[in-house]
Predicted model as a PDB file, atoms N, CA, C, CB and O in Angstrom, pLDDT in the B-factor column:
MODEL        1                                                                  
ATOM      1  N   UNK A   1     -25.561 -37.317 -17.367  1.00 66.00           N  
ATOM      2  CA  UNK A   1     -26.152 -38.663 -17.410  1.00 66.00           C  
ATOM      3  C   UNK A   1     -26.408 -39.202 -16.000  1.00 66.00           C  
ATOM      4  CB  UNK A   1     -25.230 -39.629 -18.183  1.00 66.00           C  
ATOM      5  O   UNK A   1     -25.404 -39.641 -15.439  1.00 66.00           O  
ATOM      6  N   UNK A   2     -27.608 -39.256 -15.291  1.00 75.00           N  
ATOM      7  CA  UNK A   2     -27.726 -39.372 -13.955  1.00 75.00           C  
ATOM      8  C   UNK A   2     -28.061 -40.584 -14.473  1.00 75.00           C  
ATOM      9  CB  UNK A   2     -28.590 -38.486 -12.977  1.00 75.00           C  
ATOM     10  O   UNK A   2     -27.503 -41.268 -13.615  1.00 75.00           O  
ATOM     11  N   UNK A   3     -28.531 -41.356 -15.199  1.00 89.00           N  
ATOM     12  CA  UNK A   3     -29.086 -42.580 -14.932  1.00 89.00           C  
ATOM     13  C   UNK A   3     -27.854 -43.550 -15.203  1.00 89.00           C  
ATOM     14  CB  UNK A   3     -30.412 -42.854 -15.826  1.00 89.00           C  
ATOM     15  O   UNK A   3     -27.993 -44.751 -14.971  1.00 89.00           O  
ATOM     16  N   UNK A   4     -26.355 -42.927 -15.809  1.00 93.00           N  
ATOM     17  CA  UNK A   4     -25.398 -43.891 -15.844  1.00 93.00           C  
ATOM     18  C   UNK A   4     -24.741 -44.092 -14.614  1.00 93.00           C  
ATOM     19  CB  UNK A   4     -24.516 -43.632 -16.785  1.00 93.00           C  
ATOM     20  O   UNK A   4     -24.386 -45.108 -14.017  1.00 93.00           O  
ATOM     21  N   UNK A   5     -24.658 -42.840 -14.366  1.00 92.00           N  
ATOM     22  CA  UNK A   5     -24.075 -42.713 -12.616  1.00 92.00           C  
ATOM     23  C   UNK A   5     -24.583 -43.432 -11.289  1.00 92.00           C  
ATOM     24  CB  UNK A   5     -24.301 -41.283 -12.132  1.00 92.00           C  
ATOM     25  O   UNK A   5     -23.883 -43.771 -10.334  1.00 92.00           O  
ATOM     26  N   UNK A   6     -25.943 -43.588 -11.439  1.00 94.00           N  
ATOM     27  CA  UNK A   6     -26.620 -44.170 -10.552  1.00 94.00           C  
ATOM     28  C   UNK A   6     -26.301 -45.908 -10.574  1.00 94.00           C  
ATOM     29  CB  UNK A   6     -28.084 -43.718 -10.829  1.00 94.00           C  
ATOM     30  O   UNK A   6     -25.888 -46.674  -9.703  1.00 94.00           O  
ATOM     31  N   UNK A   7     -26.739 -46.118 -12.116  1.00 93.00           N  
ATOM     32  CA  UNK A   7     -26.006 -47.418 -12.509  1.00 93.00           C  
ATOM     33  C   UNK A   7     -24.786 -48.075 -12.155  1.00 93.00           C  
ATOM     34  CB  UNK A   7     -25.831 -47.370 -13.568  1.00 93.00           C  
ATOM     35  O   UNK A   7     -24.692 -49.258 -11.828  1.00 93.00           O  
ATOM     36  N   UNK A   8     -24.031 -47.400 -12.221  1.00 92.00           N  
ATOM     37  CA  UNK A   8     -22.310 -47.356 -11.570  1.00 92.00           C  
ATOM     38  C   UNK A   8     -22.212 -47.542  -9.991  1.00 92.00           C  
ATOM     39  CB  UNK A   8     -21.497 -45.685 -11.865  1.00 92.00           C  
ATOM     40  O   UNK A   8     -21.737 -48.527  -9.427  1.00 92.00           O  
ATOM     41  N   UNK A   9     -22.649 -46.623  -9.498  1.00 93.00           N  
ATOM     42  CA  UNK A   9     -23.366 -46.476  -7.828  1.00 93.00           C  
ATOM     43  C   UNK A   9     -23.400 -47.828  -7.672  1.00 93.00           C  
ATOM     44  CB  UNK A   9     -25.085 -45.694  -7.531  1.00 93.00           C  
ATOM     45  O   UNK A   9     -22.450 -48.525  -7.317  1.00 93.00           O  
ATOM     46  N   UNK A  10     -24.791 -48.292  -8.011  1.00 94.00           N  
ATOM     47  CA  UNK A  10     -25.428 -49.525  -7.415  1.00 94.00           C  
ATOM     48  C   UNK A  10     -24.480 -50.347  -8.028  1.00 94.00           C  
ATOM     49  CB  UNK A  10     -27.029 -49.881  -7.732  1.00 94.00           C  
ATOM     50  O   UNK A  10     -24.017 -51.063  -7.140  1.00 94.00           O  
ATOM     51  N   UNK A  11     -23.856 -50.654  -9.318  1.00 96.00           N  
ATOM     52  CA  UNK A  11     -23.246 -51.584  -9.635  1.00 96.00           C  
ATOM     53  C   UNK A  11     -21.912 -51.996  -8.550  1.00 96.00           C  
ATOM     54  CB  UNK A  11     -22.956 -51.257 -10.976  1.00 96.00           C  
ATOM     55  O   UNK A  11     -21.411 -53.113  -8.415  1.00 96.00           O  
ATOM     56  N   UNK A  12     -21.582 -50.891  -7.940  1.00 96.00           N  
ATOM     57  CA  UNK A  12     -20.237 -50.855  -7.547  1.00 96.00           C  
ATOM     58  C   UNK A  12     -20.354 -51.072  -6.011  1.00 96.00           C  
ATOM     59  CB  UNK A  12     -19.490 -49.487  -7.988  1.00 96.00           C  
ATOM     60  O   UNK A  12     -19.347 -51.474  -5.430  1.00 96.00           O  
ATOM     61  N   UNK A  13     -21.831 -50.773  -5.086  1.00 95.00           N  
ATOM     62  CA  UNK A  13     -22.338 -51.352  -4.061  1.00 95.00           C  
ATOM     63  C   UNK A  13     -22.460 -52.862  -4.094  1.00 95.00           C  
ATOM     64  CB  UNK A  13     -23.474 -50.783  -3.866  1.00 95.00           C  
ATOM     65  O   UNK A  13     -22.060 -53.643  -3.231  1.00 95.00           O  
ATOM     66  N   UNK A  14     -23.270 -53.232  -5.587  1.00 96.00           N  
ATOM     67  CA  UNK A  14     -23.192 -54.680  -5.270  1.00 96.00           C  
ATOM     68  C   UNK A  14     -22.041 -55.536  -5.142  1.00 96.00           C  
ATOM     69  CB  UNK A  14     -23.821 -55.247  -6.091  1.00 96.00           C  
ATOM     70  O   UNK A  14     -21.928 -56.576  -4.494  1.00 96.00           O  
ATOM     71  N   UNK A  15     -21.103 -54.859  -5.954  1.00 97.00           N  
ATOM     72  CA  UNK A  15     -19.756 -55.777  -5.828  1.00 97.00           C  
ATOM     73  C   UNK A  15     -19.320 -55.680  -4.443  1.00 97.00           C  
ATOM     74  CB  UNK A  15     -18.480 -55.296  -6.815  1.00 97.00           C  
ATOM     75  O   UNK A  15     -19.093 -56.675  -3.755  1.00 97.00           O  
ATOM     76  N   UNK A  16     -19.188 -54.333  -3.984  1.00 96.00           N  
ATOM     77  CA  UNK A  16     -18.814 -54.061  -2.288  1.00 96.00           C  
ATOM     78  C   UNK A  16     -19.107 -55.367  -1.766  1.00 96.00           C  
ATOM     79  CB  UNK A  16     -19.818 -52.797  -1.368  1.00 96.00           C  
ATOM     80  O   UNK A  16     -18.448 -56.403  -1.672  1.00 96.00           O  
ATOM     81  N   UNK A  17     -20.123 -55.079  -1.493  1.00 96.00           N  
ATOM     82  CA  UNK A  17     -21.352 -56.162  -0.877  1.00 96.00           C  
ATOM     83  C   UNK A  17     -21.121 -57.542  -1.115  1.00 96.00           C  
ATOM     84  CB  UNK A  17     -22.820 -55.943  -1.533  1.00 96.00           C  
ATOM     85  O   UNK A  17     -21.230 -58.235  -0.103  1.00 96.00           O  
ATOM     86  N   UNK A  18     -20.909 -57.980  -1.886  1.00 97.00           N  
ATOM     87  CA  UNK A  18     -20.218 -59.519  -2.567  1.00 97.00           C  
ATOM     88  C   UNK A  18     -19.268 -59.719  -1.814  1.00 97.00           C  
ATOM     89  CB  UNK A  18     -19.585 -59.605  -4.132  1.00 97.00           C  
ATOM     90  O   UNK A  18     -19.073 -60.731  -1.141  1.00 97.00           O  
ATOM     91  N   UNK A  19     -18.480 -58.572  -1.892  1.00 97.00           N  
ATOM     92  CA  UNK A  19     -16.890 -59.245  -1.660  1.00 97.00           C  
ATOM     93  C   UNK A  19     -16.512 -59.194   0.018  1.00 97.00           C  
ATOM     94  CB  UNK A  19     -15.528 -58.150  -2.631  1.00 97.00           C  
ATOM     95  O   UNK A  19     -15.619 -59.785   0.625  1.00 97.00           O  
ATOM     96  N   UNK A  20     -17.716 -58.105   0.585  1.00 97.00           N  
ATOM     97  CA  UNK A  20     -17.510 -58.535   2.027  1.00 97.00           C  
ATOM     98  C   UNK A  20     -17.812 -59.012   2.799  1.00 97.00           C  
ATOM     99  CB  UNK A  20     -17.438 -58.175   2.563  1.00 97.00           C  
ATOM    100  O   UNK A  20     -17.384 -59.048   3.953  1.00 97.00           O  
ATOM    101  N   UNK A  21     -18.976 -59.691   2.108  1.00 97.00           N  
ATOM    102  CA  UNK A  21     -20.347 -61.459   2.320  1.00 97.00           C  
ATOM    103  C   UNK A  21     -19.255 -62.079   2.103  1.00 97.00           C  
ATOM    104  CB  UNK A  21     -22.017 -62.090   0.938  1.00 97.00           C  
ATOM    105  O   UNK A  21     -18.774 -62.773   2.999  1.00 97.00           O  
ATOM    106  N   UNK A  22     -18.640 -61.958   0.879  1.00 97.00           N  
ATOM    107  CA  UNK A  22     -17.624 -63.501   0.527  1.00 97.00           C  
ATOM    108  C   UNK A  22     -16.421 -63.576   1.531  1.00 97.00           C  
ATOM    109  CB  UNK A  22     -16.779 -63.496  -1.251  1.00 97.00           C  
ATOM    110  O   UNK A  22     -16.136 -64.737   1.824  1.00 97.00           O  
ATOM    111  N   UNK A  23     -15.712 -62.690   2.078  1.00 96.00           N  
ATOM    112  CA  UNK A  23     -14.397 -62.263   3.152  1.00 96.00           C  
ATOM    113  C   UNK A  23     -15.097 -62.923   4.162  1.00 96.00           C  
ATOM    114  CB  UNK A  23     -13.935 -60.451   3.548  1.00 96.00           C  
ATOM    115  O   UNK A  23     -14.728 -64.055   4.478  1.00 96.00           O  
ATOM    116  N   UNK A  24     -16.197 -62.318   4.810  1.00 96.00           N  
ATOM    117  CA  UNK A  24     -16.888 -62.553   6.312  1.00 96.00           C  
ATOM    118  C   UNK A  24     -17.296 -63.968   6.169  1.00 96.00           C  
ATOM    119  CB  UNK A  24     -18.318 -61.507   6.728  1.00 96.00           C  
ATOM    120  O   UNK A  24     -16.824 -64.823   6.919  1.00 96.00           O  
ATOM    121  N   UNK A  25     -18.081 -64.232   5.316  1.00 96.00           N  
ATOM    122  CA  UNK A  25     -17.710 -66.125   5.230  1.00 96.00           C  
ATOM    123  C   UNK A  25     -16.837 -66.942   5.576  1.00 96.00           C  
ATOM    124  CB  UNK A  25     -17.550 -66.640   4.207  1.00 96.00           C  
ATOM    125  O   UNK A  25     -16.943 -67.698   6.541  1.00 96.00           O  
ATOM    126  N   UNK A  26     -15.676 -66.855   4.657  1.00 95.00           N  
ATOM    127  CA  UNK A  26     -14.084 -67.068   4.917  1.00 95.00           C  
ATOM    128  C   UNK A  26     -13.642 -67.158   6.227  1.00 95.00           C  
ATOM    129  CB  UNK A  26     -13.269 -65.992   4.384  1.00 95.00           C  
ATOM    130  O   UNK A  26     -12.979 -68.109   6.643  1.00 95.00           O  
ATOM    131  N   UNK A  27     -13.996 -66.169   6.920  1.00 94.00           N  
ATOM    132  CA  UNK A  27     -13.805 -65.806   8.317  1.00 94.00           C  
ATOM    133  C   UNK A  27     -14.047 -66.910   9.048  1.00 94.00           C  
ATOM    134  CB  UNK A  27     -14.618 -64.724   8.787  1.00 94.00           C  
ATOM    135  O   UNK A  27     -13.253 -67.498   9.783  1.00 94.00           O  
ATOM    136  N   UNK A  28     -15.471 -67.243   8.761  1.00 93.00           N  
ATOM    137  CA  UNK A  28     -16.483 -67.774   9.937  1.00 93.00           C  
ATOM    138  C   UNK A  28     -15.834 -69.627   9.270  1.00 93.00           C  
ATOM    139  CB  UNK A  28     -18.886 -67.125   9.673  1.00 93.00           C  
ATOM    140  O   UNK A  28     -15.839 -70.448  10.188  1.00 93.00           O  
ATOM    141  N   UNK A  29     -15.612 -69.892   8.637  1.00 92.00           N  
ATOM    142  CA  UNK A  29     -15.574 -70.625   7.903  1.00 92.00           C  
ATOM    143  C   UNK A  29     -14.305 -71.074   8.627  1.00 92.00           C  
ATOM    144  CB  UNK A  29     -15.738 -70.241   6.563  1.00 92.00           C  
ATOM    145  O   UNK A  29     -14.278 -72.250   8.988  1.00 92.00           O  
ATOM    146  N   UNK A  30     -13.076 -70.167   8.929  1.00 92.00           N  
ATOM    147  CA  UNK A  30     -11.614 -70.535   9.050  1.00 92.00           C  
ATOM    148  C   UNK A  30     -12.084 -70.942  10.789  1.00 92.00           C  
ATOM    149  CB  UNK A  30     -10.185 -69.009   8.625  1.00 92.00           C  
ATOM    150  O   UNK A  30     -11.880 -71.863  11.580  1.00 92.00           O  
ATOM    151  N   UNK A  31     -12.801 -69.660  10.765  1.00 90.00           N  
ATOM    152  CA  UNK A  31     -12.531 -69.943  12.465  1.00 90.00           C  
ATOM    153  C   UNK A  31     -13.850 -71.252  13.276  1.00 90.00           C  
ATOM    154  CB  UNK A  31     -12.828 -67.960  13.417  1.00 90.00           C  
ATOM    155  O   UNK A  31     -13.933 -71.428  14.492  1.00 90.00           O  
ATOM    156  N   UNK A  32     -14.631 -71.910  12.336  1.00 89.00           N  
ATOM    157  CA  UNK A  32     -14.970 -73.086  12.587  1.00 89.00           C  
ATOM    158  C   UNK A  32     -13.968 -74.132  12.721  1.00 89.00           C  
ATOM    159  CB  UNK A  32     -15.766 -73.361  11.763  1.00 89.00           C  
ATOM    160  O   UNK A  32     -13.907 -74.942  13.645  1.00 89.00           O  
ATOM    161  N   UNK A  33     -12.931 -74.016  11.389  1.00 88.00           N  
ATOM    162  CA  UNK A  33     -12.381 -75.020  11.416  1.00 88.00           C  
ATOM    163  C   UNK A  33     -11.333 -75.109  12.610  1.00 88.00           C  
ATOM    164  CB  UNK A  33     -11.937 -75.176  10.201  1.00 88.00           C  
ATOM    165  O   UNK A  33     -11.082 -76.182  13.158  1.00 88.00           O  
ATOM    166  N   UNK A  34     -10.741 -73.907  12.972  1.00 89.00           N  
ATOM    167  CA  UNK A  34      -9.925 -74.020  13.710  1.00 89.00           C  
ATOM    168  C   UNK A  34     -10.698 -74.237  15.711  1.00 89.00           C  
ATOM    169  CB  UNK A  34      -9.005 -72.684  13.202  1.00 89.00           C  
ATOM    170  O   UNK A  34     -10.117 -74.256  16.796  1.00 89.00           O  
ATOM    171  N   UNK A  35     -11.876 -74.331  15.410  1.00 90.00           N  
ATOM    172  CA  UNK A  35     -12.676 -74.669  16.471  1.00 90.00           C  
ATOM    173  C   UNK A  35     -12.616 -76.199  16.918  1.00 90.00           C  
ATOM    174  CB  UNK A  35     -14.022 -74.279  16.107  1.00 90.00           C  
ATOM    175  O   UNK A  35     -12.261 -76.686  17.991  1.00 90.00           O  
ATOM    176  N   UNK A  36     -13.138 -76.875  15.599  1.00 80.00           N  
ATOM    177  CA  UNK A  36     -12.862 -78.649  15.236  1.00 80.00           C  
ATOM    178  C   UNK A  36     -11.835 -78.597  15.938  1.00 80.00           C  
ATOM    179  CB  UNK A  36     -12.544 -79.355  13.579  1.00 80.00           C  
ATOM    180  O   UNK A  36     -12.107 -78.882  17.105  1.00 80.00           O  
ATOM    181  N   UNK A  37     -10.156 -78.231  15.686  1.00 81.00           N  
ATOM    182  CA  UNK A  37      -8.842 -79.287  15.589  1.00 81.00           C  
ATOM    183  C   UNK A  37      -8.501 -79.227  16.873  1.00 81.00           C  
ATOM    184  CB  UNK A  37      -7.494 -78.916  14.586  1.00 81.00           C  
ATOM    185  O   UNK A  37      -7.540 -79.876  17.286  1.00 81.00           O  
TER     186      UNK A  37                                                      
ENDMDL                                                                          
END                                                                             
């Protein structure tokens, strides 16, 4: 089944991808604030 596998692939890139947009945010986010105080 190549077309489930591929599915899985990309499904499992996009989450990658989410979650290390959403971390690196966090980041930039903490270290603004701690820029402010």
């Amino acid at each position: 089944m190549p077309g489930l596998i591929e599915l899985a692939y990309t499904t499992g890139g996009g989450v990658v991808g989410a979650a290390l947009t959403n971390y690196l945010t966090k980041v930039q986010e903490r270290r603004h604030l701690r820029a402010e105080v």
